[in-house]
N, C-alpha and C positions, 0 to 999 in steps of 0.2 A: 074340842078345843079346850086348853086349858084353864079350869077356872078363874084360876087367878087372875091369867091376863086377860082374859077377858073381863074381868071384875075392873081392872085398872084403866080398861078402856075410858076415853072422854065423852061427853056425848056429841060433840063433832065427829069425833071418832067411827061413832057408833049410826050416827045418821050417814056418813062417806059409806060405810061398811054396806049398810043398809039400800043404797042406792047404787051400788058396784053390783052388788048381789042382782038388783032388779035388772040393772043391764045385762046381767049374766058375764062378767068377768069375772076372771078366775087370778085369784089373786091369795097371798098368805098375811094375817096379819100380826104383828109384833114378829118378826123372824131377824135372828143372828146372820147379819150378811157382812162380811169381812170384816168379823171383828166388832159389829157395831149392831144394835137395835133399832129395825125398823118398822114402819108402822104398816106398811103395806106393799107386799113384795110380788112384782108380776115378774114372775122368772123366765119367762116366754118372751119377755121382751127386757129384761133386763134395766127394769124401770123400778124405782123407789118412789112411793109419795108419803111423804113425811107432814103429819097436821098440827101445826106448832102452836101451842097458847101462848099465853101472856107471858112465863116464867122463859119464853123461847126472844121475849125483846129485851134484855137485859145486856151490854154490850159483853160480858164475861159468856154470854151463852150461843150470842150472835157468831165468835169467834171461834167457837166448839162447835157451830154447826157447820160453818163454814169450812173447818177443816175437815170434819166427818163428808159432807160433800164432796170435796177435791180427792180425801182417800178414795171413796166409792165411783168419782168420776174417774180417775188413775185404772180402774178395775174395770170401764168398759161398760158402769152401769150411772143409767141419768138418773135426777133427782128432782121432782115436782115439788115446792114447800107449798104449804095450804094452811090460811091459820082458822083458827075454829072459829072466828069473825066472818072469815068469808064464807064458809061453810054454814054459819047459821044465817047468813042475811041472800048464799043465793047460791044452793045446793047444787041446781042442775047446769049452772057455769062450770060450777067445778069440774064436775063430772063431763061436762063439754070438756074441759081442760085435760082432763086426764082421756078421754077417747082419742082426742086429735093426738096428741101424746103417743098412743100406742098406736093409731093410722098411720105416723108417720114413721115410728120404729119396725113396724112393721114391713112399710115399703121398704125401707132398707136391708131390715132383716131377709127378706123376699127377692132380693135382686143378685144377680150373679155377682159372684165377687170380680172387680175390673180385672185383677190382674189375672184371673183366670178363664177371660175370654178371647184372651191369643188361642187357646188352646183349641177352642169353637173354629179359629177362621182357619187352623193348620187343617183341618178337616176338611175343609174347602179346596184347598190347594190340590190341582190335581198334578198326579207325579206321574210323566209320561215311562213308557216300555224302559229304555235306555238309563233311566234313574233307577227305577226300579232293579234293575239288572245288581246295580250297586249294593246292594242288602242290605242297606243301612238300619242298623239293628234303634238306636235313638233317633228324637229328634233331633240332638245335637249334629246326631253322623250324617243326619239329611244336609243342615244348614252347612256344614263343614265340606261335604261332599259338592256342593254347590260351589263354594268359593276356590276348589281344586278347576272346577270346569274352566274359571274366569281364567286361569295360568294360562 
């Protein structure tokens, strides 16, 4: 890792780092993700958790965060904020916070995408002798060829 950034770490920072590590998540930290610097980047699930100090309750800062948010949520990637308050008064919430977090990107990430489970139930469809005969090279020419029968 880079020294530097690693030198710039906070020590919230460095205690999150430290307790991802124990749980054994695989994670990057301080990485350029659309355009923007983040503090810890799970690319498997396309989660950001960002650990905000004090210079982050400023309302000029609140408004740059929140935008940096919406650009990175527009991208398909969610954003955990964690301020280094919470993190020094009750480390292993957090870290609950950020597991449920990826349990739950996960199941989704994990799930057949909806729109491509019609494709599962055409499989099912049994297509008698007489259809068959038809040669229907697409699916479409099956569904088409059906609505010729209805005439």
């Amino acid at each position: 890792m880079n020294r530097l950034k690693e030198s710039c770490r906070t020590e919230a920072e460095k205690s999150l780092a430290m307790g991802l590590c124990q749980k054994r998540l695989v994670f990057k930290h301080n990485q350029t993700i659309c355009g923007y610097e983040v503090d810890f980047w799970f690319s498997d699930y396309k989660l950001v958790v960002e650990v905000d100090g004090f210079i982050h309750l400023s309302e000029e800062q609140r408004q740059a965060d929140h935008y940096k948010d919406q650009k990175l949520m527009g991208q398909g990637i969610f954003v955990i904020r964690i301020s280094n308050k919470q993190i020094r008064e009750d480390l292993s919430k957090c870290l609950q916070e950020i597991e449920t977090m990826i349990q739950r990107l996960k199941e989704v990430r994990d799930k057949p995408i909806i729109n491509d489970q019609w494709k599962n139930k055409l499989k099912e469809i049994n297509v008698s002798k007489s259809d068959a005969k038809k040669k229907c090279r697409t699916i479409e020419e099956y569904f088409l060829s059906l609505d010729e029968d209805d005439k």
